[in-house]
C-alpha positions, -999 to +999 in steps of 0.1 A: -086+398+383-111+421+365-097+440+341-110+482+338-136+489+314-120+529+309-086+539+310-061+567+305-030+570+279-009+557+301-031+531+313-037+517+278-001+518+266+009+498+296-022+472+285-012+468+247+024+472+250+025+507+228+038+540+244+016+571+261+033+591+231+019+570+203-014+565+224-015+603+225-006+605+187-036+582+178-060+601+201-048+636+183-054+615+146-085+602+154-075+566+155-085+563+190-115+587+207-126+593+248-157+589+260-180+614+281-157+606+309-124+615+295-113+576+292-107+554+271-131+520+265-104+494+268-126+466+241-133+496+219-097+512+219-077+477+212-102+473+184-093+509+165-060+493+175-065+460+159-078+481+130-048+503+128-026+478+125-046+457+103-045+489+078-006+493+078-002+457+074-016+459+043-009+495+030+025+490+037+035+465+011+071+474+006+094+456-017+128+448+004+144+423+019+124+431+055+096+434+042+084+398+049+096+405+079+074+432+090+046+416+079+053+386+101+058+411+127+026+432+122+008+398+122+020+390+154+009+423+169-025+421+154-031+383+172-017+400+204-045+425+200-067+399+194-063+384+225-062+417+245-094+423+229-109+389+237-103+393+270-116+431+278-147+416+262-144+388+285-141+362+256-132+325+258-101+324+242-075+293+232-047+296+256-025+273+230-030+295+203-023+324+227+012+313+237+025+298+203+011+337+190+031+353+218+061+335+210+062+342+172+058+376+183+086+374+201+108+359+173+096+381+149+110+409+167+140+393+176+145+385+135+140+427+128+163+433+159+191+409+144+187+423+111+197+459+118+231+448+120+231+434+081+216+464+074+237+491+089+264+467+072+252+476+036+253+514+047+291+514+058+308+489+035+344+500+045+329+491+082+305+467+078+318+439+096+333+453+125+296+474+126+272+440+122+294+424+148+289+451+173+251+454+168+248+415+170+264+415+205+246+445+216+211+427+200+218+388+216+226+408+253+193+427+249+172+394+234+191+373+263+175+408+291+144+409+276+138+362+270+154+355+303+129+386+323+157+399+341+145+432+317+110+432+336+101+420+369+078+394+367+061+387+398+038+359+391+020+343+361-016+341+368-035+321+341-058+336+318-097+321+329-131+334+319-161+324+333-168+291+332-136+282+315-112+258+339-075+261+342-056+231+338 
C-alpha cells in the first residue's frame, strides 16, 4: 500500500504516533509548516519531527535518576521516525533493525511507565508503598493491554517492501 504524500493533523498524528493537539502545537511554533494546499508533506513533516526530537534529546540533559531514561526513550522515538521517514521517501530500509528499534521503544516506555510509581513514592513517604504498589498494578495491566493488542485492534500485519526489495 502506497502511503499519501500530503496529509492533515490528524492524519499525521495517526502516522507518527503523536496527538492532533501537539501536531497543531508544532504547526502554531513553526516546527512543522503546510504547503500551498493546506497539507502537510508526510517525508518533509517526520523530518522537522526527527529534528525536533533530535533537539530535545540533546537540550534536555537533566541530571536525575530518569534522565538516562528519557534519553533511551527519545532515542527510540527518533529511530521510529527514522523509519517512518524512510518509508514516505520510499527507502530500503533493514526490517531487523526496524523491529529490535520498535521493541526497545517499547521497553523504554514501559521502564518510564514503571518508574512513576518509585517516584510518586519519594513524594508521599508516609504512603509510599501502598502508592508504588497501586501504580505498579495499574502500569503491568496497561503494559499487559497495550503488549498483548487487546488495547488496539490489529487486523493484519502486512510486511514492510519497497521496490525491488523481497519479503521473506
Amino acid at each position: 500500500m502506497k502511503q499519501k504524500q500530503s496529509v492533515n493533523a490528524q492524519e499525521l498524528g495517526e502516522l507518527t504516533g503523536y496527538a492532533k493537539s501537539t501536531i497543531c502545537i508544532w504547526l502554531k511554533n513553526g516546527v512543522l509548516s503546510r504547503n500551498k494546499a493546506g497539507k502537510l508533506d508526510v517525508a518533509d513533516s517526520i523530518a522537522r519531527i526527527r529534528s525536533h526530537e533530535q533537539q530535545r534529546k540533546h537540550e534536555g540533559k537533566h541530571p536525575g535518576p530518569t534522565a538516562a531514561l528519557r534519553d533511551r526513550y527519545l532515542q527510540k522515538k527518533i529511530d521510529l521516525l527514522d523509519h517512518q521517514l524512510a518509508i514516505a521517501r520510499g527507502s530500503v530500509h533493514n526490517k531487523v533493525a526496524c523491529a529490535c528499534s520498535l521493541t526497545e521503544a517499547r521497553v523504554a516506555e514501559s521502564r518510564n511507565l514503571m518508574a512513576l510509581g518509585d517516584r510518586l513514592a519519594t513524594r508521599f513517604p508516609e504512603l509510599g508503598h501502598r502508592i508504588k504498589a497501586a501504580c505498579d498494578e495499574e502500569v503491568a495491566a496497561v503494559l499487559e493491554r497495550l503488549h498483548s493488542g487487546k488495547a488496539y485492534e490489529v487486523s493484519e500485519i502486512q510486511p514492510h517492501t519497497t521496490k525491488g526489495e523481497q519479503t521473506v
